[in-house]
C-alpha positions in Angstrom: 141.3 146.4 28.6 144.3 146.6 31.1 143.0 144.4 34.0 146.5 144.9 36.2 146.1 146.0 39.6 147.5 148.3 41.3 148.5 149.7 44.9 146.3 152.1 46.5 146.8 155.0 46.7 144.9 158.2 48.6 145.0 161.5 46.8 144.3 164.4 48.9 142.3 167.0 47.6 139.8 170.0 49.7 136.3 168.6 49.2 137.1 165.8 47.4 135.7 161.7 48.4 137.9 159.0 48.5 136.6 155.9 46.2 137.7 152.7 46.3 137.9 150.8 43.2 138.6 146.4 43.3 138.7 144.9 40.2 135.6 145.8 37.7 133.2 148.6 39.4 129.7 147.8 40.1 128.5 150.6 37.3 128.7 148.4 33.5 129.8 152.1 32.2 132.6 152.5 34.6 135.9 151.1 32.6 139.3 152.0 34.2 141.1 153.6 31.6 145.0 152.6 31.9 145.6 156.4 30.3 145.1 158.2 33.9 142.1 160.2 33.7 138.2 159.4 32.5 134.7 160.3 32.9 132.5 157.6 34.7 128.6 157.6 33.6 125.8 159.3 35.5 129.3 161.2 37.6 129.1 165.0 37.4 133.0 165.3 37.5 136.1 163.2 35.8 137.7 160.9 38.5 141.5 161.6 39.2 143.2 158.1 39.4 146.2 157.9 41.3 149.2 156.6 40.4 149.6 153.2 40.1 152.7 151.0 41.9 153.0 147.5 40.5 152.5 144.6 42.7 149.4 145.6 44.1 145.9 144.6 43.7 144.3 147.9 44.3 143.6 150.6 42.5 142.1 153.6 44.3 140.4 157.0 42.8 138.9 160.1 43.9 135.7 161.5 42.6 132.4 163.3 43.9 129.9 162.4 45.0 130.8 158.8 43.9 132.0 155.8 45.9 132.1 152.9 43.8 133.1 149.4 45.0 134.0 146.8 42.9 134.4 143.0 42.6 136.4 142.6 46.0 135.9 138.6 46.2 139.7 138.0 45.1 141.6 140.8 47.3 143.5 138.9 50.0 142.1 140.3 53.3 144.8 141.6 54.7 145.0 144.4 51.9 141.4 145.0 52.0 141.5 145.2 55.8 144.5 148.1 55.0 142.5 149.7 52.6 139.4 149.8 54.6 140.9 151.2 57.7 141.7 154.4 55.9 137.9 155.4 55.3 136.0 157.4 57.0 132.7 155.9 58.9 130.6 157.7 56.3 132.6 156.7 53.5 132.3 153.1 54.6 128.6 153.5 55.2 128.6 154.7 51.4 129.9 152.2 50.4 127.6 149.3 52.1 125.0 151.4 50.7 126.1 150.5 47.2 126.3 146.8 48.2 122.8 146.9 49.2 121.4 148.5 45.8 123.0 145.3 43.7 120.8 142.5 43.1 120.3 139.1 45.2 123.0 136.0 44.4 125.4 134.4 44.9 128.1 137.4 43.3 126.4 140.0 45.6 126.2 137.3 48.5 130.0 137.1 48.1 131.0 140.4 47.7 128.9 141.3 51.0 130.9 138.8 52.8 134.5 140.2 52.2 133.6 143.8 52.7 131.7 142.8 56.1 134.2 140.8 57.6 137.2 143.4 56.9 134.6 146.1 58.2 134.1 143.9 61.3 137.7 144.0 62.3 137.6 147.4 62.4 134.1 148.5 64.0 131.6 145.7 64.3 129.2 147.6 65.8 128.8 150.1 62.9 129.4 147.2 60.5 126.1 145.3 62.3 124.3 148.9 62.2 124.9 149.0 58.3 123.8 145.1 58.0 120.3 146.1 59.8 120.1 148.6 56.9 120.1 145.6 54.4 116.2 145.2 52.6 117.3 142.0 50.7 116.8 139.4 53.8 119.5 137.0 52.0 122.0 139.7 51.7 121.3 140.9 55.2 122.0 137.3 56.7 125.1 137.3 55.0 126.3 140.4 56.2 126.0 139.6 60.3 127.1 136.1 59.6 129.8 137.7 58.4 130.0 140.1 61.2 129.6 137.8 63.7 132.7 135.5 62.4 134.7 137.6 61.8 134.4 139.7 65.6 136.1 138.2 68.3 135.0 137.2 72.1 136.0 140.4 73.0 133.7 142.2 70.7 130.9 139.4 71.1 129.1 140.9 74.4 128.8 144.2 72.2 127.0 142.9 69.2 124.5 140.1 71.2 123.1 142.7 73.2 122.8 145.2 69.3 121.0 142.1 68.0 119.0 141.5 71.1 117.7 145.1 70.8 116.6 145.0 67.2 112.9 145.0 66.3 110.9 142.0 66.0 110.1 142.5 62.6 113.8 143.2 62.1 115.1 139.5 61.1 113.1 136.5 61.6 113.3 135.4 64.8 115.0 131.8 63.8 117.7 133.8 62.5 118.0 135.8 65.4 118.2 133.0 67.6 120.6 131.2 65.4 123.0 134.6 65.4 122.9 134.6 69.5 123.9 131.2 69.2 127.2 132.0 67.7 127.8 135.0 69.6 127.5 133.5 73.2 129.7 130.7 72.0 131.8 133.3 71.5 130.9 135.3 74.3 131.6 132.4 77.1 134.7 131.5 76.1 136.0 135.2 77.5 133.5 135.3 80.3 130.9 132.6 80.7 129.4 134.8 83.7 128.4 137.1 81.6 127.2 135.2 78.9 124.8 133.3 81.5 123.4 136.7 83.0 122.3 137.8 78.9 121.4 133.9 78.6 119.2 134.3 81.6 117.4 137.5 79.9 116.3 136.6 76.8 113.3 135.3 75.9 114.0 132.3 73.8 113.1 128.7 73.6 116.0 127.4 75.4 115.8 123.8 73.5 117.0 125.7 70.7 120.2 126.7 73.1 120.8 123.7 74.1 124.2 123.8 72.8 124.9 127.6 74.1 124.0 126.7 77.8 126.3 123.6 77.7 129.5 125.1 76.6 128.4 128.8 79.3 128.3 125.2 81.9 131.9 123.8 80.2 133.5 126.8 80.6 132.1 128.5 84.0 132.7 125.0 85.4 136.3 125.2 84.7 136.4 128.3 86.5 133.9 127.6 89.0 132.5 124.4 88.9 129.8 125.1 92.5 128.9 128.3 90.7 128.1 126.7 87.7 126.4 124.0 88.9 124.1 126.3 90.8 123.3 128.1 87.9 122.6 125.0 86.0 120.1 123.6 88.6 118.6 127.0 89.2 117.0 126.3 85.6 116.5 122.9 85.9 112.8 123.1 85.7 113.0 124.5 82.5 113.5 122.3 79.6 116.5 122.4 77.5 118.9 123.2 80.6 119.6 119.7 81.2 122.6 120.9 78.6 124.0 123.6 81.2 124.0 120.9 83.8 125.7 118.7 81.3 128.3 121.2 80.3 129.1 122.4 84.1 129.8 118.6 84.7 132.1 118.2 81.6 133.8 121.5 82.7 133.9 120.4 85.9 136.1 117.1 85.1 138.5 118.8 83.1 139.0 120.9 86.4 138.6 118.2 88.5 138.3 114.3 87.5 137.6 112.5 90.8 135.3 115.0 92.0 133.3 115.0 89.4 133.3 111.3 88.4 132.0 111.1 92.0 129.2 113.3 91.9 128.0 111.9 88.8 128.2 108.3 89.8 126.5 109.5 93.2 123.5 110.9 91.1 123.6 108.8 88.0 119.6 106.9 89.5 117.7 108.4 87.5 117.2 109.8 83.6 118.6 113.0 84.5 121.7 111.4 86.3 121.8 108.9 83.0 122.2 111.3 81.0 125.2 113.1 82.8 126.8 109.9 83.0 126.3 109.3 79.2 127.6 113.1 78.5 130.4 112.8 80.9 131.4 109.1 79.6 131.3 110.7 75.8 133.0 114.0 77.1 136.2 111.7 79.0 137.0 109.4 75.8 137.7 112.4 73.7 140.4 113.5 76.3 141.4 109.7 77.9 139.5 106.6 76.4 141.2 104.1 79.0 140.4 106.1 81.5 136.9 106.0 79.9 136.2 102.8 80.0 137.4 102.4 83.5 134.9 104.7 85.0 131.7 103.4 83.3 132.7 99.8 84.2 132.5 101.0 87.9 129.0 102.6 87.5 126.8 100.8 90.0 123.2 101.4 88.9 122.5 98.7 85.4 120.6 100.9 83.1 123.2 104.2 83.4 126.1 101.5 83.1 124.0 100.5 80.2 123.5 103.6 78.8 126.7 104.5 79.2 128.7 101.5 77.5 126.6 102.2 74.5 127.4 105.6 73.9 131.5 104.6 74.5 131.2 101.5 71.8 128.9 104.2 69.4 132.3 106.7 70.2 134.5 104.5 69.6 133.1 103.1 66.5 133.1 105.9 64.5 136.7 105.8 64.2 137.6 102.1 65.0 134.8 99.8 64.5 136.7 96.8 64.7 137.8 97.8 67.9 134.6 97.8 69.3 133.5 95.5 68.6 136.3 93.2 70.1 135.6 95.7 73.2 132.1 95.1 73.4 132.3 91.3 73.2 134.1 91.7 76.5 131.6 93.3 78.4 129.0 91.3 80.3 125.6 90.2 78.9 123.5 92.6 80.6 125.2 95.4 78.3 127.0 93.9 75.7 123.8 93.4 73.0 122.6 96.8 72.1 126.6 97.8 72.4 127.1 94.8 70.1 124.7 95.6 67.7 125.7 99.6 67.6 129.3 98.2 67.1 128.7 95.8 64.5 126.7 98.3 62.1 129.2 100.5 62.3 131.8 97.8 61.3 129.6 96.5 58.3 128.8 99.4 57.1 132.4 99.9 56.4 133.9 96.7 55.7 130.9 94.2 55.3 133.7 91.2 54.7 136.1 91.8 57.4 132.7 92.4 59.8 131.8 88.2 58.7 135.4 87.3 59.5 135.7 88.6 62.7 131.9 86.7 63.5 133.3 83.6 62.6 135.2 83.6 65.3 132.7 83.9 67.9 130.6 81.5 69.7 127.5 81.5 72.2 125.1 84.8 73.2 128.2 87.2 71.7 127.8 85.3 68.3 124.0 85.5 68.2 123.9 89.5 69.0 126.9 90.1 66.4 124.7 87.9 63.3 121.4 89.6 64.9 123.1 92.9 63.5 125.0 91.7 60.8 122.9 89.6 59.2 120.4 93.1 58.5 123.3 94.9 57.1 123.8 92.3 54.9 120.8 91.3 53.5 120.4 94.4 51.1 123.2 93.0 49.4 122.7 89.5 49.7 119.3 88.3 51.2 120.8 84.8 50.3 123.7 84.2 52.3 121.9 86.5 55.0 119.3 84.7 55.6 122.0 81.3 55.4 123.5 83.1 58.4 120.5 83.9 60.4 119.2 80.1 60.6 122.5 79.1 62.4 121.5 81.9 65.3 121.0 79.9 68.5 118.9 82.3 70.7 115.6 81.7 68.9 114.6 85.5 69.8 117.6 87.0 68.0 116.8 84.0 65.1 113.4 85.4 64.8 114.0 88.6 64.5 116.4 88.6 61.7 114.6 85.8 59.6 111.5 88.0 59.5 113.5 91.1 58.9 115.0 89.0 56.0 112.3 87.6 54.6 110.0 90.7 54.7 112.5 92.4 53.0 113.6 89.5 50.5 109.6 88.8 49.4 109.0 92.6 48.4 112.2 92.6 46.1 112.3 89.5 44.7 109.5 87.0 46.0 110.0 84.0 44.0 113.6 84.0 44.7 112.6 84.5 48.6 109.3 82.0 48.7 111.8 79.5 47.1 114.5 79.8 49.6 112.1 79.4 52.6 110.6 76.5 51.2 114.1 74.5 50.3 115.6 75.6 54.1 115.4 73.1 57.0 113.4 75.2 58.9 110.4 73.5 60.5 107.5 74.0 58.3 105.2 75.5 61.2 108.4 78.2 60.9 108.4 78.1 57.0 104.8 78.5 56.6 105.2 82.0 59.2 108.2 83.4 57.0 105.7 82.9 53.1 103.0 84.4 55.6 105.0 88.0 55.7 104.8 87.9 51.8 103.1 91.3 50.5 99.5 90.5 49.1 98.6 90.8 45.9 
């Protein structure tokens, strides 16, 4: 069979349908024939094919009352996009329609995807109309994902309040939430006024847009930042908005640093000021982290400068343990430990040597905190030399801890190698005798 593809091509004809044809056509009777002209099974009529120009990977044919659409998966969009804008509504309505009578998969799930994203670019509304249409709930996600994607912020306003006003029994109402999720991302970016007057009519639960009222804050803030923060507080009784005000204080900063390092640091008492300080410390190291670490150094109140520190070493961890580890051994003892600990996991998790090196180095309390964590990343590997480590901890709560991780762990994989460790050790016997203790029964 002659598989070549070729340009489209629109035949014009009184009473005639235009077809599109990509690749194989959903009907297993329906073979192009490379001669020009066939019959196509269960089709009252033939099917003139037009003409076809090389280079192309369209091939297009009229017949009625017909509209057969084919693999699609491997046309680049743009041509689909060119081929689609052609149609009429009802012809692309048809050709949904054929989409929806093909079985569940993958294949279908795919096919579904290219033809509703192309549709979306040119009507989303009617495109999201079609989707509701969809029986097969898989295939019907698919499709306004796919819609929703491919629209734009402009168009986003359009199709929240379409989906908003379909019936209960509709979609599941997890799915709807999720797909107002993504549209009033989209939505706020254009106009996050807007997007907080829908926000503020739907009947949701708003810890499930979480995300959504932080980035309508973000990007009000920037625009706005007293508006926003009114908005934010107005709902403040309501749980999950803690978000809004979170986002309204990021967008604020990238607006206005001072002022809004001031405000937070003014309110950062209590959990709700904690955790703006902690959002707003995470939020400035991904634009400055010097002037990151500046700001939560000046935080008055302990447990937000605590809190705080802890989520900048976690930050910078992820990228550069080793880093912060060196950073957190700098800060003062009433933060450093849990920031110590969060660093060093992080470090020997990815390079469990290099993580020992560095530890060697060390001396007093930022020695103990960095072996408290490092000796329970190591002793999955090797309980021994773990457990080697942990008796040269000074702090006898930091020892404690991480010889009874190490034993309980040790004595439920291997329990002779473990019981005859503890009992060769120089560790007092009232101590030894506590450690064989932790030994599973049996």
């Amino acid at each position: 069979m002659d598989k070549s593809i070729v340009r489209w091509a629109l035949p014009l004809g009184a009473g005639v349908c235009i077809g599109v044809v990509i690749g194989w056509a959903i009907s297993p009777a329906h073979h192009p024939d490379p001669g020009g002209t066939q019959g196509v099974a269960g089709s009252p009529g033939s099917v003139a094919t037009a003409k076809a120009k090389s280079g192309s990977r369209l091939e297009a044919e009229t017949e009625h009352p017909n509209i057969l659409l084919g693999d699609i998966v491997t046309v680049p969009f743009q041509e689909l996009y060119g081929v689609l804008s052609t149609l009429s509504p009802q012809q692309l309505h048809d050709l949904a329609a054929q989409l929806k009578s093909l079985p569940a998969g993958k294949d279908t799930n795919a096919k579904v995807t290219a033809f509703f994203k192309a549709w979306a670019h040119l009507d989303p509304i009617a495109a999201l109309h079609a989707a509701a249409e969809f029986k097969v709930s898989e295939a019907k996600t698919t499709a306004v994902q796919s819609i929703i994607i491919s629209a734009d912020a402009t168009q986003a306003k359009a199709l929240a309040k379409e989906l908003q006003e379909w019936p209960a029994d509709a979609i599941k109402r997890e799915q709807r939430n999720g797909f107002l999720n993504s549209l009033l991302m989209k939505w706020s970016d254009l106009d996050p006024i807007g997007a907080a007057k829908f926000f503020d009519t739907m009947q949701v639960d708003t810890m499930r847009f979480y995300p959504v009222a932080s980035m309508i804050g973000q990007n009000w803030a920037a625009i706005d930042p007293a508006a926003a923060l009114e908005w934010a507080r107005a709902h403040s009784d309501v749980q999950g908005f803690q978000g809004a005000i979170n986002g309204a204080i990021n967008g604020w900063w990238s607006k206005d640093h001072a002022a809004a390092e001031q405000y937070v640091t003014a309110h950062a008492n209590d959990s709700s000021g904690r955790q703006m300080a902690t959002t707003l410390t995470s939020y400035i190291f991904s634009k400055d982290p010097e002037r990151a670490k500046e700001w939560v150094g000046q935080l008055s109140d302990l447990e937000t400068r605590r809190q705080a520190q802890h989520v900048l070493v976690i930050q910078m961890a992820v990228n550069d343990p080793e880093s912060a580890s060196k950073y957190a051994a700098t800060l003062p003892a009433v933060v450093r430990e849990g920031t110590m600990t969060g660093a060093i996991n992080y470090w020997a998790a990815n390079n469990l040597t290099a993580a020992g090196e560095w530890i060697k180095g060390l001396s007093g309390p930022a020695r103990d905190e960095a072996l408290g964590a490092y000796t329970y990343s190591l002793l999955r590997k090797d309980p021994n030399t773990a457990a080697a480590w942990a008796v040269t901890i000074s702090d006898p709560k930091i020892r404690d801890k991480s010889l009874n991780g190490i034993a309980t762990f040790w004595l439920n994989k291997d329990r002779a190698a473990a019981t005859a460790w503890i009992q060769s050790s120089n560790l007092p016997v009232t101590e030894k005798k506590r450690l064989l203790g932790l030994a599973p029964s049996g």
